[in-house]
PyMOL commands that place a pseudoatom at each C-alpha (Angstrom):
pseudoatom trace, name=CA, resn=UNK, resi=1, chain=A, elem=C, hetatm=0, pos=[-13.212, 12.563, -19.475]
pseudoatom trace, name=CA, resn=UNK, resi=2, chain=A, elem=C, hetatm=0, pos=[-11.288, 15.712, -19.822]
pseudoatom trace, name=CA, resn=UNK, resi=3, chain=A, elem=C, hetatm=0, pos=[-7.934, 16.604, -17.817]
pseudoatom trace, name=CA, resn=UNK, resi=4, chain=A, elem=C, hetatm=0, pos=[-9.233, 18.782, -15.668]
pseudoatom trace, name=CA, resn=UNK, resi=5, chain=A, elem=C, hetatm=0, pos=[-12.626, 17.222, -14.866]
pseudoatom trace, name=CA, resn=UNK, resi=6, chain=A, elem=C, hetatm=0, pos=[-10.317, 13.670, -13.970]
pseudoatom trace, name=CA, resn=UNK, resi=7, chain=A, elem=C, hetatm=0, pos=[-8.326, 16.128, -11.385]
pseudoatom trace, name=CA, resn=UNK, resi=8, chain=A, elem=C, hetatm=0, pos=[-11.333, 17.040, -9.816]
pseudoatom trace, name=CA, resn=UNK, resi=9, chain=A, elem=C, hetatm=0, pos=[-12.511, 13.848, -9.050]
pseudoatom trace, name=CA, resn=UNK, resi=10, chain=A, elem=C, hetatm=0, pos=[-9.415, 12.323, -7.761]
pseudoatom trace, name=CA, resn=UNK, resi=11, chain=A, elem=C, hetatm=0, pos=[-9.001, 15.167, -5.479]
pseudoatom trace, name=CA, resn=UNK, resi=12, chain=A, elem=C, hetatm=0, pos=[-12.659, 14.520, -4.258]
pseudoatom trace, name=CA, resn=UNK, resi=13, chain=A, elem=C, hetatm=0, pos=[-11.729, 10.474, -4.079]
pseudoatom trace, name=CA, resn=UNK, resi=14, chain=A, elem=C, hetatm=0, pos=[-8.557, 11.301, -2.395]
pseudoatom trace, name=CA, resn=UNK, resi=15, chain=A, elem=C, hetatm=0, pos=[-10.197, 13.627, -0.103]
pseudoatom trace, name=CA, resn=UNK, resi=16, chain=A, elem=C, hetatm=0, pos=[-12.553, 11.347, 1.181]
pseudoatom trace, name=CA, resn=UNK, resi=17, chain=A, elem=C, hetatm=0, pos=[-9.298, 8.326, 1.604]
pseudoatom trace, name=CA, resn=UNK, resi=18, chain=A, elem=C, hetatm=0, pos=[-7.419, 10.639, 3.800]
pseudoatom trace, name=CA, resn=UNK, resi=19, chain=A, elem=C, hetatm=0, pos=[-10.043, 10.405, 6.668]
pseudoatom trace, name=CA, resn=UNK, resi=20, chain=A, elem=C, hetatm=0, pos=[-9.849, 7.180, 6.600]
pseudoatom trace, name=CA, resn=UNK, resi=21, chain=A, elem=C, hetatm=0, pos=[-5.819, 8.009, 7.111]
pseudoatom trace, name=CA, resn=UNK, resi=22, chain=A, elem=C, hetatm=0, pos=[-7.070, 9.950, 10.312]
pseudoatom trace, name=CA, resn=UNK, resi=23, chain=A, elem=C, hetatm=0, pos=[-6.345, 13.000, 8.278]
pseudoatom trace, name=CA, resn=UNK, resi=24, chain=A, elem=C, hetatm=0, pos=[-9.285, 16.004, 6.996]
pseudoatom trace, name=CA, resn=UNK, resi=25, chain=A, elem=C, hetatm=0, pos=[-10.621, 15.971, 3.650]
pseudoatom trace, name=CA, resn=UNK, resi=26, chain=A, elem=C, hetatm=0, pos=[-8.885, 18.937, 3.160]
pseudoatom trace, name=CA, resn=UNK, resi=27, chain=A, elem=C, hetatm=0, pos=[-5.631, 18.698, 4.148]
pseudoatom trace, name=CA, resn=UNK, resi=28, chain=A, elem=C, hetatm=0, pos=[-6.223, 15.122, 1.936]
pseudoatom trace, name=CA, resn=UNK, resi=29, chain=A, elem=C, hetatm=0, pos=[-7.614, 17.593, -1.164]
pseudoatom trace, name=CA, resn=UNK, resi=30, chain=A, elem=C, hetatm=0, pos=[-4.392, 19.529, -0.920]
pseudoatom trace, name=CA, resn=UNK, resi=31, chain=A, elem=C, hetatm=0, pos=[-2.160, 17.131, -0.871]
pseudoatom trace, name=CA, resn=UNK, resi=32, chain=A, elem=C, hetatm=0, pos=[-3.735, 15.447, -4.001]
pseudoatom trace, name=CA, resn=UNK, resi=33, chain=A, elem=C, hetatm=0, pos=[-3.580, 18.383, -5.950]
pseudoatom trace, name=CA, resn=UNK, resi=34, chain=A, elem=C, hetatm=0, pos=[-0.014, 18.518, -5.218]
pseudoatom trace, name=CA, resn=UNK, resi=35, chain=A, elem=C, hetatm=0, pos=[0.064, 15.199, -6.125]
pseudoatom trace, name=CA, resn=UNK, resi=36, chain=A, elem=C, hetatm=0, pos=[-1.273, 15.864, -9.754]
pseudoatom trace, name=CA, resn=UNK, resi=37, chain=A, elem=C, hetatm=0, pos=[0.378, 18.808, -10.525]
pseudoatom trace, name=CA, resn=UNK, resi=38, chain=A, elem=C, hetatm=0, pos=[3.388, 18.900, -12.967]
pseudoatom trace, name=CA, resn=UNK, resi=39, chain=A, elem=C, hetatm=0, pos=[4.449, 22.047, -11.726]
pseudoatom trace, name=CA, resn=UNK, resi=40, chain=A, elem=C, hetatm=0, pos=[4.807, 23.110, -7.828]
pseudoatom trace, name=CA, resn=UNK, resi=41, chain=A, elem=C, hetatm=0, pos=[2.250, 25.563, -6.899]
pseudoatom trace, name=CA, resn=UNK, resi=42, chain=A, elem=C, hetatm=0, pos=[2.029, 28.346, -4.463]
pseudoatom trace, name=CA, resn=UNK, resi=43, chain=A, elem=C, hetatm=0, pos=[-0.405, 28.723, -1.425]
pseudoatom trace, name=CA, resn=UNK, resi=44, chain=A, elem=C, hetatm=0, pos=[-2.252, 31.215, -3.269]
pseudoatom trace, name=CA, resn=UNK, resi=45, chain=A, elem=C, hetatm=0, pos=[-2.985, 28.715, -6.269]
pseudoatom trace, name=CA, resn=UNK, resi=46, chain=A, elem=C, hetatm=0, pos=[-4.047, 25.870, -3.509]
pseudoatom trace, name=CA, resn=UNK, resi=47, chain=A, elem=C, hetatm=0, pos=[-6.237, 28.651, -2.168]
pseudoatom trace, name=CA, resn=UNK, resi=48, chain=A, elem=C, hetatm=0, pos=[-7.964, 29.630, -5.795]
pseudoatom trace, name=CA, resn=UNK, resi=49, chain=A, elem=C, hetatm=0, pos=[-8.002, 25.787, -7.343]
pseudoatom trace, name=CA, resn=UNK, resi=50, chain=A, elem=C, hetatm=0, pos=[-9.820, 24.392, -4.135]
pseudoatom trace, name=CA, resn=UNK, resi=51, chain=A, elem=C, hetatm=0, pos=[-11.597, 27.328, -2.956]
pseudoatom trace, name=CA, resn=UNK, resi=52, chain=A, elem=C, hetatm=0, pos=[-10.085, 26.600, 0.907]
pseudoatom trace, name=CA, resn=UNK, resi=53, chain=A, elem=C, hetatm=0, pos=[-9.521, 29.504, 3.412]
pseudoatom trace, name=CA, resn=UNK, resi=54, chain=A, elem=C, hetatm=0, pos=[-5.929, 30.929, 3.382]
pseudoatom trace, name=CA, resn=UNK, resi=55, chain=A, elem=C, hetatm=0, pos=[-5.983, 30.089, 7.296]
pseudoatom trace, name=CA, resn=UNK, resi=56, chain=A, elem=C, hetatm=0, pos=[-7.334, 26.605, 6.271]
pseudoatom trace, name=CA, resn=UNK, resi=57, chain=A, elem=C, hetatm=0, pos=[-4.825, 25.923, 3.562]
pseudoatom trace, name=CA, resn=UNK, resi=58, chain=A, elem=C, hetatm=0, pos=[-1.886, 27.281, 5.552]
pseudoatom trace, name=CA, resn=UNK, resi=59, chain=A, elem=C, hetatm=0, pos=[-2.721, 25.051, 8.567]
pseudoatom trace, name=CA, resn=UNK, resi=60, chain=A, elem=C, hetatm=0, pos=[-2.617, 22.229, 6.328]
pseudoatom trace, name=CA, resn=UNK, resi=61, chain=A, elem=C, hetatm=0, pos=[-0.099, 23.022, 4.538]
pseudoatom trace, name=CA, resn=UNK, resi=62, chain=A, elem=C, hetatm=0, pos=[1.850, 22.953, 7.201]
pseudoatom trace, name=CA, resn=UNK, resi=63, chain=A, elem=C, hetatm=0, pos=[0.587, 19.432, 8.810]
pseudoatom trace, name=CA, resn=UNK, resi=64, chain=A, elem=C, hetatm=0, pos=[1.560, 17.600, 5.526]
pseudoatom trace, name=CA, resn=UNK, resi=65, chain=A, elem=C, hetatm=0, pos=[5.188, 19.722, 5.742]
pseudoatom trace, name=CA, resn=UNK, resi=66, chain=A, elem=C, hetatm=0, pos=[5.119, 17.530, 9.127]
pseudoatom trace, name=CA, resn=UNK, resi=67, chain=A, elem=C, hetatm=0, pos=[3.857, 14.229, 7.694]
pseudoatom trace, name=CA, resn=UNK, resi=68, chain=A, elem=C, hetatm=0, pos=[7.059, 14.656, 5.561]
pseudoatom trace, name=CA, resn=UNK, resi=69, chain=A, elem=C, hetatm=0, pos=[4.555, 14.535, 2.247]
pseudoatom trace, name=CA, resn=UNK, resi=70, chain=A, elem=C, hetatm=0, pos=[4.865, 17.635, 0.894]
pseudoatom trace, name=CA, resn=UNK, resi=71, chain=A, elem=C, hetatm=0, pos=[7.817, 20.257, 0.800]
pseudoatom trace, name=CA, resn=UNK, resi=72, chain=A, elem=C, hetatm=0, pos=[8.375, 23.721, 0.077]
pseudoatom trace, name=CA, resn=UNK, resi=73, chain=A, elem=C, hetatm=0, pos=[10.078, 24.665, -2.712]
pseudoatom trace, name=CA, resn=UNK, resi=74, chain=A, elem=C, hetatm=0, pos=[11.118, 28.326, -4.104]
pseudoatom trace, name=CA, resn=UNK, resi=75, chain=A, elem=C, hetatm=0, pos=[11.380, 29.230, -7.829]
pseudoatom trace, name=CA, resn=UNK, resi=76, chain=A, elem=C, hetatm=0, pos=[14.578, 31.640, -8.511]
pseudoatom trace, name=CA, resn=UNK, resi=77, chain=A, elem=C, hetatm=0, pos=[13.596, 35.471, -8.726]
pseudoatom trace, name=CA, resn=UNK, resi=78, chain=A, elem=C, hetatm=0, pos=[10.143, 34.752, -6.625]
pseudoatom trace, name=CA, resn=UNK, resi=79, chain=A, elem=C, hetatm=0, pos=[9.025, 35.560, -3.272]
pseudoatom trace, name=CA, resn=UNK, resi=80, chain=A, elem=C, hetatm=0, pos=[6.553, 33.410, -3.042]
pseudoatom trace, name=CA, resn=UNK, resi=81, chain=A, elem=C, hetatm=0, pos=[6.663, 30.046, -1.323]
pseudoatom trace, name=CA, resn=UNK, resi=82, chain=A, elem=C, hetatm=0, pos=[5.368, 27.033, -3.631]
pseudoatom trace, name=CA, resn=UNK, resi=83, chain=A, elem=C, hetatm=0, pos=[4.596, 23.369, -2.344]
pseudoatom trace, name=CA, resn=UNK, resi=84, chain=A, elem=C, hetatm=0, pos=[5.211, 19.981, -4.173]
pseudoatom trace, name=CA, resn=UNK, resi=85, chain=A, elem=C, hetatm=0, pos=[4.348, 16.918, -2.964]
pseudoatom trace, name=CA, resn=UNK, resi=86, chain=A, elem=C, hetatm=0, pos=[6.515, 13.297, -2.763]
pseudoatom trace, name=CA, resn=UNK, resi=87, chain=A, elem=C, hetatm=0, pos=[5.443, 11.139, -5.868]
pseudoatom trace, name=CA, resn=UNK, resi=88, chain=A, elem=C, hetatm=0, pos=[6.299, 7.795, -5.090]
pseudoatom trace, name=CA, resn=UNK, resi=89, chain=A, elem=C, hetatm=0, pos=[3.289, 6.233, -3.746]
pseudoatom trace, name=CA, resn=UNK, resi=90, chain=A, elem=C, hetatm=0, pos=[5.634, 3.440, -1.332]
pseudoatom trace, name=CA, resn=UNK, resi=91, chain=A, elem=C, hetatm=0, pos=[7.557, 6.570, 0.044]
pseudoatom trace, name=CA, resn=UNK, resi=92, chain=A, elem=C, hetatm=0, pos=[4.411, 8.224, 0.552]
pseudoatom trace, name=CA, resn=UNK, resi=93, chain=A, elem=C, hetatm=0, pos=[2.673, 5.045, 2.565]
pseudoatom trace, name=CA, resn=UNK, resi=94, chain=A, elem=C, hetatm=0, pos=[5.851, 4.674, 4.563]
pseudoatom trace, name=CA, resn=UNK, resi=95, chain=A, elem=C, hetatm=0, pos=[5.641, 7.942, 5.895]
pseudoatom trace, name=CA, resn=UNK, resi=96, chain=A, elem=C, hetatm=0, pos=[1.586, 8.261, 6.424]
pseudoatom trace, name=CA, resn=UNK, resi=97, chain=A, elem=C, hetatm=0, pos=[2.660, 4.519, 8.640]
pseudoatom trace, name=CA, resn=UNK, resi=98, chain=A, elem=C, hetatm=0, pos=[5.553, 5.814, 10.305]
pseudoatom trace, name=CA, resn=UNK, resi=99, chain=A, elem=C, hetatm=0, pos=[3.378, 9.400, 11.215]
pseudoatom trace, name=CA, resn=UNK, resi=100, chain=A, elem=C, hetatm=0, pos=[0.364, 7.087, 12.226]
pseudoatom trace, name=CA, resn=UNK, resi=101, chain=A, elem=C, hetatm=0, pos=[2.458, 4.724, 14.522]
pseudoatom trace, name=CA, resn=UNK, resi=102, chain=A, elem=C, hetatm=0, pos=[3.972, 8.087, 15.898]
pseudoatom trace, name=CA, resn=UNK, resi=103, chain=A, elem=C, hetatm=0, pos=[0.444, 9.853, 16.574]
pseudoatom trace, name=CA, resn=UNK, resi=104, chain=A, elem=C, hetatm=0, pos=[-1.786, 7.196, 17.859]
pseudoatom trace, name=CA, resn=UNK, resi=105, chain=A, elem=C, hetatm=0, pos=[0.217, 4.077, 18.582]
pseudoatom trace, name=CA, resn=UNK, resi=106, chain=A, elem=C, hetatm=0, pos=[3.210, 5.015, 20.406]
pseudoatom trace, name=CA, resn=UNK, resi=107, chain=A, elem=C, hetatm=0, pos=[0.587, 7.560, 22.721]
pseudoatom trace, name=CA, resn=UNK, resi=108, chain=A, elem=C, hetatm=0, pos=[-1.762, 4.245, 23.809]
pseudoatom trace, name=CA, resn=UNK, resi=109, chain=A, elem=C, hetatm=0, pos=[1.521, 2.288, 24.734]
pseudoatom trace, name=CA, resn=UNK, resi=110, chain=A, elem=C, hetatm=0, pos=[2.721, 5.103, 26.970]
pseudoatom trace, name=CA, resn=UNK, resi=111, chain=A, elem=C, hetatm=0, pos=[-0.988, 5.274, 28.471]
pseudoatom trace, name=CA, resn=UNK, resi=112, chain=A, elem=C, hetatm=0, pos=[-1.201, 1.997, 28.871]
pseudoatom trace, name=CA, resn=UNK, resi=113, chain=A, elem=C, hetatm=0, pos=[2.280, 1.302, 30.381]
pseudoatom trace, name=CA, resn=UNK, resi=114, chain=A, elem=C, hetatm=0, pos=[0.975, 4.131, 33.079]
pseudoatom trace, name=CA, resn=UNK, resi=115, chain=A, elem=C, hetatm=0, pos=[-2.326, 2.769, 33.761]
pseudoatom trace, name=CA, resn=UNK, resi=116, chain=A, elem=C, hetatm=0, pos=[-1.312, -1.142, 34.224]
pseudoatom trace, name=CA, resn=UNK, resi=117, chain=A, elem=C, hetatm=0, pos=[0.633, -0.254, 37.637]
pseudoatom trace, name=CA, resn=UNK, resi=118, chain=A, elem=C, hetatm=0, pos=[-2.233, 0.399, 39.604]
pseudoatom trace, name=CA, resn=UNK, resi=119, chain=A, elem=C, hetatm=0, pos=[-2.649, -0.798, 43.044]
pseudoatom trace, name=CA, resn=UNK, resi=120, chain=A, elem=C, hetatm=0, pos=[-4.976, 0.404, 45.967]
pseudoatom trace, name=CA, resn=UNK, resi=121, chain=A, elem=C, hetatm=0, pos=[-3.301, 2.357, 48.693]
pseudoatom trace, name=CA, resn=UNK, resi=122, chain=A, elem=C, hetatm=0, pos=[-3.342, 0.889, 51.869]
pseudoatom trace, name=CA, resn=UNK, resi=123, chain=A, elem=C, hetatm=0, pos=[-6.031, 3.436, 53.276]
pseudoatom trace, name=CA, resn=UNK, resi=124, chain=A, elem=C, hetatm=0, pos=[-8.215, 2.953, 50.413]
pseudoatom trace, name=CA, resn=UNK, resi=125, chain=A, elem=C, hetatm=0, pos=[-7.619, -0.934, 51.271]
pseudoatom trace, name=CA, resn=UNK, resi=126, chain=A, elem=C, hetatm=0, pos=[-8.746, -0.345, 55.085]
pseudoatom trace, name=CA, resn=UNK, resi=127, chain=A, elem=C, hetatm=0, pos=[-11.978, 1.619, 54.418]
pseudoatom trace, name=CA, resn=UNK, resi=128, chain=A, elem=C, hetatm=0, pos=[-12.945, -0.623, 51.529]
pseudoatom trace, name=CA, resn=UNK, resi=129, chain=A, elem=C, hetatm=0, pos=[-12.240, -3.666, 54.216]
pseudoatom trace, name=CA, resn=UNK, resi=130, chain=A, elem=C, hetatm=0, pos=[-14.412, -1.867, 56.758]
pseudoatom trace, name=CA, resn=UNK, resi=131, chain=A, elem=C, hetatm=0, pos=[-17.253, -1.207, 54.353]
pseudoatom trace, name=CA, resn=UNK, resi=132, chain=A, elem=C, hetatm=0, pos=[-16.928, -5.273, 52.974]
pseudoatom trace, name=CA, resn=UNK, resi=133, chain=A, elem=C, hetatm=0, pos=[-16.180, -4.196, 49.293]
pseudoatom trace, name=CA, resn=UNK, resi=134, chain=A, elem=C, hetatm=0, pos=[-12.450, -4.835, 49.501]
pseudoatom trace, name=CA, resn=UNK, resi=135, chain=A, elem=C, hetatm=0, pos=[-12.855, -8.426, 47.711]
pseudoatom trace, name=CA, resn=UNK, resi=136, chain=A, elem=C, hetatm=0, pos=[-14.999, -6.466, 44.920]
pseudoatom trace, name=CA, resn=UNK, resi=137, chain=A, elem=C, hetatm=0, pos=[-12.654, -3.859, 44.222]
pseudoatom trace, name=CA, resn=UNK, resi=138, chain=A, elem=C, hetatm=0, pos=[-9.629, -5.624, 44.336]
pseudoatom trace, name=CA, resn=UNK, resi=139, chain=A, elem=C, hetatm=0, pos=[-11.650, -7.980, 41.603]
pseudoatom trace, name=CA, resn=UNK, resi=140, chain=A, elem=C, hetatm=0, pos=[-12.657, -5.010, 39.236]
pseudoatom trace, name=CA, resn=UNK, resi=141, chain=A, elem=C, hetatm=0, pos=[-8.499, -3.857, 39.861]
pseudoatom trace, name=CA, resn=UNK, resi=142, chain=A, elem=C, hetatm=0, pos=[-7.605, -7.384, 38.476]
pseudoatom trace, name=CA, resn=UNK, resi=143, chain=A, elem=C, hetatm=0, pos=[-9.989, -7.013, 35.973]
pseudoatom trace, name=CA, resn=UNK, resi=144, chain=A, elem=C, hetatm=0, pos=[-8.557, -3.757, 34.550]
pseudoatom trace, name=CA, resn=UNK, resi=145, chain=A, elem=C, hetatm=0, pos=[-5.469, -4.699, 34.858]
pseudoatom trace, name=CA, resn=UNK, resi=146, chain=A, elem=C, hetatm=0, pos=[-6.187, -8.043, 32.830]
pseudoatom trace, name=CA, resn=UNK, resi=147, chain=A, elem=C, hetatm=0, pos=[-7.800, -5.945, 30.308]
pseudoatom trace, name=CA, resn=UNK, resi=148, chain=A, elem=C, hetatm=0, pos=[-5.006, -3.689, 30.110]
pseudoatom trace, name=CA, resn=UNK, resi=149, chain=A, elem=C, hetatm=0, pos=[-2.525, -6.147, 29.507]
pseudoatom trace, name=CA, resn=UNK, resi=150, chain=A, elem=C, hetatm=0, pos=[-4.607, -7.823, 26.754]
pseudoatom trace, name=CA, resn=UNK, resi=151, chain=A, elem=C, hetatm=0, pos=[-4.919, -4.419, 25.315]
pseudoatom trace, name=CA, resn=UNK, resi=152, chain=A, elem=C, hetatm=0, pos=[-0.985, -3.548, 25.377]
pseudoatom trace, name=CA, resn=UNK, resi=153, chain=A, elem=C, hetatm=0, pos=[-0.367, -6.846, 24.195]
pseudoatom trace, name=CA, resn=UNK, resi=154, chain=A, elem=C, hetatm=0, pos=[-2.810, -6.506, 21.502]
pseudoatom trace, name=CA, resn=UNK, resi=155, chain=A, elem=C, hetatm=0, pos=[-0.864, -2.765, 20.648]
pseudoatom trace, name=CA, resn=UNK, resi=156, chain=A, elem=C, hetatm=0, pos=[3.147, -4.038, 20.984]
pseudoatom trace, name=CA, resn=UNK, resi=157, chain=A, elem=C, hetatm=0, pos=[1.732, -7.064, 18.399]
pseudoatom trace, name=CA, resn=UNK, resi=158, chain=A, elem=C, hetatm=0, pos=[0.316, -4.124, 15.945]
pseudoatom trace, name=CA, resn=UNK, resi=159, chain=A, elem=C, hetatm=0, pos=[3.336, -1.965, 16.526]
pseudoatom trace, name=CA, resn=UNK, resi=160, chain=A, elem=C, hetatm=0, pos=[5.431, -4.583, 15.288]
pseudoatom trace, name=CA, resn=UNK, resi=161, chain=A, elem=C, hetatm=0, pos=[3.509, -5.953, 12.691]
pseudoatom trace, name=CA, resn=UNK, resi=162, chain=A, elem=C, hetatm=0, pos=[3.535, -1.700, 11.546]
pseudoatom trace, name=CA, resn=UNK, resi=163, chain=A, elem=C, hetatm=0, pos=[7.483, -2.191, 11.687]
pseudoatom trace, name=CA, resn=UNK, resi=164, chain=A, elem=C, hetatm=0, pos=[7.402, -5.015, 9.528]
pseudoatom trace, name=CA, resn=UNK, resi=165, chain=A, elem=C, hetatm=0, pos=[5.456, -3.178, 7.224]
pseudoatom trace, name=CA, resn=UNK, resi=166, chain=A, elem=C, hetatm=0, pos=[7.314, -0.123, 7.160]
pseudoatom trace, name=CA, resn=UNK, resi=167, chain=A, elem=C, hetatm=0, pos=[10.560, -2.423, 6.828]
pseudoatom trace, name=CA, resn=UNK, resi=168, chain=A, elem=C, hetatm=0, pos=[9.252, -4.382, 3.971]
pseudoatom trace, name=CA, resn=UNK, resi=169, chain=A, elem=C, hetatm=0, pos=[8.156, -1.378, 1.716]
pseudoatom trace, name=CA, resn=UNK, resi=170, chain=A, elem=C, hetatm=0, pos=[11.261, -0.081, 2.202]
pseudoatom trace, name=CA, resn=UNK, resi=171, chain=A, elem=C, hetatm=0, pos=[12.486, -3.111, 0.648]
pseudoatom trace, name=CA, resn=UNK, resi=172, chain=A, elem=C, hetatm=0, pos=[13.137, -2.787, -3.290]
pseudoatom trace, name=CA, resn=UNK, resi=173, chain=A, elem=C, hetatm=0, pos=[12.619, -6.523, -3.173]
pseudoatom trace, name=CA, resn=UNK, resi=174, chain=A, elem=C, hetatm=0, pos=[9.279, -5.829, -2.244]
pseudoatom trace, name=CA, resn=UNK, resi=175, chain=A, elem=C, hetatm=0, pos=[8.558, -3.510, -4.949]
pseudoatom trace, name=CA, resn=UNK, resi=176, chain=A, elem=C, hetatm=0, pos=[9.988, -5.851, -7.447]
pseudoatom trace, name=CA, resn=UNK, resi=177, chain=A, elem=C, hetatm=0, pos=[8.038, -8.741, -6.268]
pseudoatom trace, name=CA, resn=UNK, resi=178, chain=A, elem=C, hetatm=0, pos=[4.805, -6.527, -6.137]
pseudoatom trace, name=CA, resn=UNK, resi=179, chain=A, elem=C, hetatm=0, pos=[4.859, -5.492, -9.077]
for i in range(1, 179): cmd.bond("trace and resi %d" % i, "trace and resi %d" % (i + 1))
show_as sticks, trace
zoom trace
């Protein structure tokens, strides 16, 4: 297999593995491109190499600027901005973690701290009383609540066992041990 035609398929491979990251193929495509390049390489090349949409590759260029897995780089005498992406594949899974705990774990915890404190209001209490579906609702309240908890629990546990994580491959022990 030739140089170039082994690029292509990572980037295709890698493409499809960043959904699974909760990220699109093509923000995945760029950043593996980076990843395989010797040489940073300027929006313009990303653009030409992957055949992407300069609004497309901008907007994702930017999002993995704010995963922390690329940066922007600038060669002396050049006006134009180039990109490189981090190499080492532990720093790169402790930051796709950390950005993943940040964008959909830490969100559910808040929502679920907010939505475990329910309680019927005394009004809604009296009318469901009058009607004889007080003893329901205040079931299907316990019910939610129960689930909610179970749920958060569930969460906090995943959080921490994401810290642990995040801890240990930051750990050169780790590495070591891993390898």
């Amino acid at each position: 297999m030739k140089l170039d035609e082994a690029k292509a398929k990572f980037i295709q491979a890698w493409g499809v593995l960043g959904t699974s990251w909760g990220i699109s193929r093509t923000m995945a495509q760029i950043h593996a491109l980076l990843l395989v390049s010797a040489e940073p390489l300027s929006a313009q090349e990303i653009i030409d190499t992957l055949s992407v949409s300069q609004g497309s590759a901008n907007m994702n260029l930017r999002a993995l600027i704010d995963w922390q897995l690329i940066e922007k780089t600038v060669k002396i005498g050049e006006r134009k901005e180039y990109f490189s992406a981090e190499k080492d594949m532990w720093e790169i899974t402790r930051r796709v973690m950390r950005e993943r705990r940040k964008r959909e774990l830490e969100p559910i915890l808040k929502m679920l701290e907010d939505v475990k404190n329910i309680e019927l209001s005394e009004k809604d209490k009296k009318e469901l009383e009058t009607n004889g579906l007080l003893e329901q609702k205040n079931k299907e309240v316990e019910e939610f609540k129960e689930m909610m908890e179970q749920i958060d629990s569930f969460a906090s546990r995943a959080e921490k066992a994401l810290d642990v994580m995040i801890k240990a491959s930051e750990s050169k022990i780790v590495e070591r041990f891993l390898k």
